[in-house]
FIDOFI-75302 format. One record per residue (C-alpha): x, y, z; residue in one letter. Coordinates in steps of 0.25 Angstrom, whole numbers, plus 5000, padded with zeros to 4 digits. Layout:
BEGIN
+------+------+------+---+
|    x |    y |    z | r |
+------+------+------+---+
|    X |    Y |    Z | A |
...
+------+------+------+---+
//
This chain:
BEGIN
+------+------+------+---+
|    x |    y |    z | r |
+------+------+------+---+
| 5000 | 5000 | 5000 | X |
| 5006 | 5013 | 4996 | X |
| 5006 | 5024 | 5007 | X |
| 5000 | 5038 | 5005 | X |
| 5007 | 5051 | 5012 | X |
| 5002 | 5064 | 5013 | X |
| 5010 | 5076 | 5018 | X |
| 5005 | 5087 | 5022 | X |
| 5013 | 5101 | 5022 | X |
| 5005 | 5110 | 5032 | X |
| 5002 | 5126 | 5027 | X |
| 5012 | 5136 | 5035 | X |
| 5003 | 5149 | 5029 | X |
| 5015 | 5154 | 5024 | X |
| 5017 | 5159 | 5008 | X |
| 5031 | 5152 | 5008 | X |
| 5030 | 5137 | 5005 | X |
| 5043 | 5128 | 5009 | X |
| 5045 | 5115 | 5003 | X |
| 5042 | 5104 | 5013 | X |
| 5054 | 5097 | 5014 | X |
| 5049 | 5086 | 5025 | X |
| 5038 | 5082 | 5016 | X |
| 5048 | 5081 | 5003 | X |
| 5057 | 5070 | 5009 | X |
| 5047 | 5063 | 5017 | X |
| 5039 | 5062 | 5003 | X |
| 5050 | 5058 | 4996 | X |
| 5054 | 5045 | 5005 | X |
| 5039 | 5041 | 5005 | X |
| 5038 | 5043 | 4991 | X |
| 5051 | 5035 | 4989 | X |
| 5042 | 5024 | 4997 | X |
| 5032 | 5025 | 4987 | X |
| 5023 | 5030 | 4995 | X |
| 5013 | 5041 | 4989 | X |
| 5015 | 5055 | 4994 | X |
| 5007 | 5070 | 4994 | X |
| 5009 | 5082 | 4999 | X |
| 4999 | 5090 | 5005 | X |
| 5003 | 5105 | 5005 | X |
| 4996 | 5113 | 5013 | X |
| 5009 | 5124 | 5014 | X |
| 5009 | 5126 | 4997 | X |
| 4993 | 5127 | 4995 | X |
| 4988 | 5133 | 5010 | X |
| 4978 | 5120 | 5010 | X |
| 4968 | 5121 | 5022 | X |
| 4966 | 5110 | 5032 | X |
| 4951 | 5110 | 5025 | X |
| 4957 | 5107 | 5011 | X |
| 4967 | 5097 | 5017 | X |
| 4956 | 5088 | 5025 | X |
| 4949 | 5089 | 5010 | X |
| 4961 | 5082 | 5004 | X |
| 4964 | 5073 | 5014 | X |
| 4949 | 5070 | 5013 | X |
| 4952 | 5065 | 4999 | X |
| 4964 | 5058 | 5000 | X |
| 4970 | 5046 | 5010 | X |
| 4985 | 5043 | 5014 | X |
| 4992 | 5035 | 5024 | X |
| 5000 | 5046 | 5029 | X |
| 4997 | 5061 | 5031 | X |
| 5011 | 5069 | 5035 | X |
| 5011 | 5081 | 5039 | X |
| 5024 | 5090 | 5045 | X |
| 5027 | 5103 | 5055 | X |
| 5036 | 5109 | 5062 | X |
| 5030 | 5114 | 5076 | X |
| 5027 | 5127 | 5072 | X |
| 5017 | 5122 | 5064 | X |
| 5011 | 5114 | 5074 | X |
| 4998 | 5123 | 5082 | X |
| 4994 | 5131 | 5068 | X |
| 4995 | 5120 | 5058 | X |
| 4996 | 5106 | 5061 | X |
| 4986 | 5102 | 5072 | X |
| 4974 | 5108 | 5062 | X |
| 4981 | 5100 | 5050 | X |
| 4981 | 5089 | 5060 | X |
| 4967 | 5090 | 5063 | X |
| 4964 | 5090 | 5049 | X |
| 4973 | 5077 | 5043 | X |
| 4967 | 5069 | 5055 | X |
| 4953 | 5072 | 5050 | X |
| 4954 | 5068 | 5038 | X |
| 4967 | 5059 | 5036 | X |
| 4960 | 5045 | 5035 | X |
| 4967 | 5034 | 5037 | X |
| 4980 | 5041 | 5037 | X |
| 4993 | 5045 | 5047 | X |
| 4994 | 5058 | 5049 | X |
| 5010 | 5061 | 5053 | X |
| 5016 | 5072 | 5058 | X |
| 5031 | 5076 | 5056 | X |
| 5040 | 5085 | 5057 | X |
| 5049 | 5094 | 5066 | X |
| 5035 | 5098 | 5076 | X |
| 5031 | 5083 | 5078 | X |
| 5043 | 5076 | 5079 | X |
| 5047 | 5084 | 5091 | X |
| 5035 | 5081 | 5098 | X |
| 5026 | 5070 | 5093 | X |
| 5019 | 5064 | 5103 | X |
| 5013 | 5081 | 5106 | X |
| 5011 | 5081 | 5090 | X |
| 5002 | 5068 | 5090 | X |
| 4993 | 5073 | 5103 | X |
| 4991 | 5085 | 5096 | X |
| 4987 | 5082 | 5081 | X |
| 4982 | 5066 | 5082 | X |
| 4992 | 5063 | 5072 | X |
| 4994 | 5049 | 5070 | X |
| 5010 | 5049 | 5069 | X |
| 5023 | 5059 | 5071 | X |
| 5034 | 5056 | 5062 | X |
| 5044 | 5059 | 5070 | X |
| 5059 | 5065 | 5064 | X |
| 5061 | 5062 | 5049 | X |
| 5051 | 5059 | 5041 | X |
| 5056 | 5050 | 5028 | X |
| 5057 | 5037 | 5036 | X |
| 5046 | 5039 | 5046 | X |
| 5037 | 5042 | 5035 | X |
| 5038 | 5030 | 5027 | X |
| 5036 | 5021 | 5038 | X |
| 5024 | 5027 | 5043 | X |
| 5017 | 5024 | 5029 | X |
| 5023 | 5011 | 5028 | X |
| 5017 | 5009 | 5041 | X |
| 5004 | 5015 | 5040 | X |
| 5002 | 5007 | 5026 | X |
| 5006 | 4997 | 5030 | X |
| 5000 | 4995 | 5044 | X |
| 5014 | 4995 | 5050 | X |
| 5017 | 4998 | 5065 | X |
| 5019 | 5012 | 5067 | X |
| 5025 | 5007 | 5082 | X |
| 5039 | 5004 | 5071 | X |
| 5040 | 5015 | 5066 | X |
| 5052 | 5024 | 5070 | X |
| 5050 | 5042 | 5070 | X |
| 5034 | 5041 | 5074 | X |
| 5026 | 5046 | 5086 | X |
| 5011 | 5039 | 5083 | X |
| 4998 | 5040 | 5089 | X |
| 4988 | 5029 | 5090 | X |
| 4976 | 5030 | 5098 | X |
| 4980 | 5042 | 5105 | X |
| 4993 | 5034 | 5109 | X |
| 5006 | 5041 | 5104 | X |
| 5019 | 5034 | 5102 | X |
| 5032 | 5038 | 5098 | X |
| 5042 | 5029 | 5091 | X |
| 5057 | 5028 | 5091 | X |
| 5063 | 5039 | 5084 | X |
| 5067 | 5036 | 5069 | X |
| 5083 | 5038 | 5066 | X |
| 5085 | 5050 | 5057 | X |
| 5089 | 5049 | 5042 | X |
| 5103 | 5047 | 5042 | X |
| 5107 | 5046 | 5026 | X |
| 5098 | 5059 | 5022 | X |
| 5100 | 5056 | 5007 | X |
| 5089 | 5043 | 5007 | X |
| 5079 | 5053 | 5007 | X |
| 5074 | 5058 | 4994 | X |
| 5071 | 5070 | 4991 | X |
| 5058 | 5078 | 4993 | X |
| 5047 | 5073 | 4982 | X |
| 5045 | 5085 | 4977 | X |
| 5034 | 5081 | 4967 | X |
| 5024 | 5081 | 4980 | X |
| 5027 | 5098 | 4982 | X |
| 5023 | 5110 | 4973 | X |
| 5036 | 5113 | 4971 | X |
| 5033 | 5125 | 4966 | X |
| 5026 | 5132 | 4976 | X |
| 5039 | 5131 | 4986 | X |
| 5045 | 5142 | 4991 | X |
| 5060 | 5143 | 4987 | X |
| 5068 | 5143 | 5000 | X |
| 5080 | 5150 | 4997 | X |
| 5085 | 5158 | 4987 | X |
| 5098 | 5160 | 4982 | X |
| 5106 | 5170 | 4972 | X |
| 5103 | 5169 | 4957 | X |
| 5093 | 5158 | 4961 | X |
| 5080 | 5158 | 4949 | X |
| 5069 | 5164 | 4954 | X |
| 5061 | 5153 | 4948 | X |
| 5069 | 5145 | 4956 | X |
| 5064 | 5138 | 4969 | X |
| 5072 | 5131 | 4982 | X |
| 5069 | 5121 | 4993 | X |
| 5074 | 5116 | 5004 | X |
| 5080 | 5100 | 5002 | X |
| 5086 | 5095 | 5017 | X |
| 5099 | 5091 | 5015 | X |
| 5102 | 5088 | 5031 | X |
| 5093 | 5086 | 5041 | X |
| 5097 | 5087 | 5056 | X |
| 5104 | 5099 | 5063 | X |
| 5117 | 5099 | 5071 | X |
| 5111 | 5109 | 5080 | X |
| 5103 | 5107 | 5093 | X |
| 5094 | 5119 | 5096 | X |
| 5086 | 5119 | 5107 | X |
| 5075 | 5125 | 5099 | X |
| 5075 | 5116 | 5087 | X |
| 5069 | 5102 | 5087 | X |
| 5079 | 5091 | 5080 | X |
| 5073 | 5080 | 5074 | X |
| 5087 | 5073 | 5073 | X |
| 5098 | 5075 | 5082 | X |
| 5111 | 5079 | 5071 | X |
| 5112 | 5080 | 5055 | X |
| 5111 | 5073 | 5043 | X |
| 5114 | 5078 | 5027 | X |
| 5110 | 5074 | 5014 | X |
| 5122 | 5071 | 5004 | X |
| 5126 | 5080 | 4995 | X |
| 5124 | 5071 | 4985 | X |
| 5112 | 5068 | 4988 | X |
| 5107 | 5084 | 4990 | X |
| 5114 | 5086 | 4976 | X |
| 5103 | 5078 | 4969 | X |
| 5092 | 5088 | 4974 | X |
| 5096 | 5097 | 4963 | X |
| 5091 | 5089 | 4954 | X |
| 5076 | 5093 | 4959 | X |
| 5069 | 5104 | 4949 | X |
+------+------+------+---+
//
């Protein structure tokens, strides 16, 4: 049986729209799992949660993703919640990123989610439509808080990424590419021409208090391997 994803890039009412980069990778490795994959952005077209409940009315997946940092959390996400666990069917809703991996268990009281991915996504990801396709144990699966029957469990922690270059690149033929704002400009650059951000490292050698690390030290993409991206148009 071949899983169906949905993702869903909340709106952050702002004029400027950001390529998501999270989404791209983890869209890419499920894709590269053959799993079939859409992209619901609310950021690019301003969508309501009315016309969203009348989408998902519409359609069925096995898994509804949806990301944020904490910031995010009060104004958007528990609204957005509301309205994917009104009308999500038979489907997970899983919520990732920097704001819930820092404190699941708070994230799955307040929304009624079904499961935190906790840390990286790519691998987690996969598992979790393995799983939920194949009526797996969700118990085995390493990186996720869950919540069955109001009871809330959290399982070991999934070991980071270490070689970075075995994840693909961001499907970009899931994202209105066009409708990005470039995110830097430089001299003698085409004003025709647009930029987005490709994570070439992820970690950080810093330990601020004020900043919450999903993984402790840092990890790079090969040269090599970030040489390729210029092949992307």
């Amino acid at each position: 049986m071949k899983g169906k994803i949905l993702f869903i890039v909340h709106d952050v009412y702002q004029k400027d729209n950001y390529f998501p980069s999270g989404v791209g990778y983890m869209a890419a490795c499920l894709k590269a799992n053959g799993y079939e994959v859409s992209v619901y952005c609310q950021d690019i077209y301003h969508y309501t949660n009315e016309e969203l409940a009348e989408y998902l009315k519409k359609e069925s997946f096995d898994i509804i993703g949806l990301g944020f940092l904490a910031a995010r959390f009060k104004e958007t996400v528990v609204e957005l919640c509301k309205t994917i666990n009104s009308h999500k069917k038979d489907a997970w809703l899983v919520l990732g990123g920097h704001g819930p991996s820092a404190i699941p268990e708070y994230i799955l009281k307040t929304t009624s989610a079904d499961i935190v991915a906790i840390g990286e996504g790519e691998e987690t990801l996969v598992d979790l439509v393995n799983c939920k396709v194949n009526n797996g144990d969700i118990s085995k699966i390493q990186g996720v808080a869950y919540n069955i029957n109001g009871k809330i469990s959290i399982n070991e922690r999934r070991k980071p990424i270490r070689k970075l270059d075995t994840i693909p690149f961001p499907e970009w033929s899931l994202f209105p590419m066009d409708e990005y704002t470039t995110c830097l400009k430089f001299y003698g650059m085409n004003p025709k021409d647009k930029s987005i951000p490709i994570i070439t490292s992820r970690g950080c050698t810093n330990r601020c208090n004020f900043c919450y690390r999903l993984e402790k030290g840092i990890r790079f993409r090969s040269i090599t391997n970030v040489y390729h991206i210029h092949n992307v148009r």
